[in-house]
MARFISE-532759 format. One record per residue (C-alpha): residue in three letters; x, y, z. Coordinates in steps of 0.5 Angstrom, whole numbers, plus 500, padded with zeros to 3 digits. Example, Ala and Ser with C-alpha at 12.3 -4.5 7.8 and 13.67 -1.06 7.14 Angstrom:
MARFISE-532759
     r     X     Y     Z
   ALA   525   491   516
   SER   527   498   514
//
This chain:
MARFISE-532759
     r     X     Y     Z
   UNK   500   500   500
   UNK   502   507   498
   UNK   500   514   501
   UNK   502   520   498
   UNK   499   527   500
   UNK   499   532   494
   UNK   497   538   491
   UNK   491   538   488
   UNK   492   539   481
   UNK   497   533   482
   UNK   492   527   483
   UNK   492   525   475
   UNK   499   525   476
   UNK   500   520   482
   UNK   494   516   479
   UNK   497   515   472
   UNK   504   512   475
   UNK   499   507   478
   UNK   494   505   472
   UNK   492   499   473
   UNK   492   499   482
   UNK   486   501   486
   UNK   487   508   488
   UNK   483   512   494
   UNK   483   520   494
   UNK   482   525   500
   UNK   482   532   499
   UNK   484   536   505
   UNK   479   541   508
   UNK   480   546   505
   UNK   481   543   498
   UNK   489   545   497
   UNK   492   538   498
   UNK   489   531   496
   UNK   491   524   500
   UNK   492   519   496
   UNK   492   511   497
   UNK   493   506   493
   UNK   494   498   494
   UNK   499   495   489
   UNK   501   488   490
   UNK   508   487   489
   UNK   513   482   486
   UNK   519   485   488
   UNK   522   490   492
   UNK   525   494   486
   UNK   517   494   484
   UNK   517   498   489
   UNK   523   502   489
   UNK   521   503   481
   UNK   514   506   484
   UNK   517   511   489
   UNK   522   513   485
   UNK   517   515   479
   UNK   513   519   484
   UNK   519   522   487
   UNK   519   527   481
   UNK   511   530   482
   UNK   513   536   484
   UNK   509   537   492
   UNK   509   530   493
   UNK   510   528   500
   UNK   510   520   501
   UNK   508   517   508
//
């Protein structure tokens, strides 16, 4: 399971580096910011690595 939280206008971002996994969104309560969760089974660790490392570069992105 990941979990980002993002600028809103990000969202589509996050979503499209994981196209095929189940993702859930939470917007903040002033809407600025969006949690996003997304559960992914893994056959590796460099699965993961490779997810994070893709993510890394969404500009605003804060990985929990």
């Amino acid at each position: 399971m990941f979990k980002f939280i993002v600028p809103a206008d990000k969202i589509t971002e996050v979503q499209a580096a994981f196209p095929t996994h189940e993702t859930q969104t939470q917007a903040s309560s002033k809407g600025k910011y969006v949690s996003v969760t997304v559960k992914m089974m893994a056959h590796s660790a460099e699965d993961i690595i490779e997810k994070y490392q893709i993510t890394s570069q969404i500009e605003g992105i804060i990985a929990l």
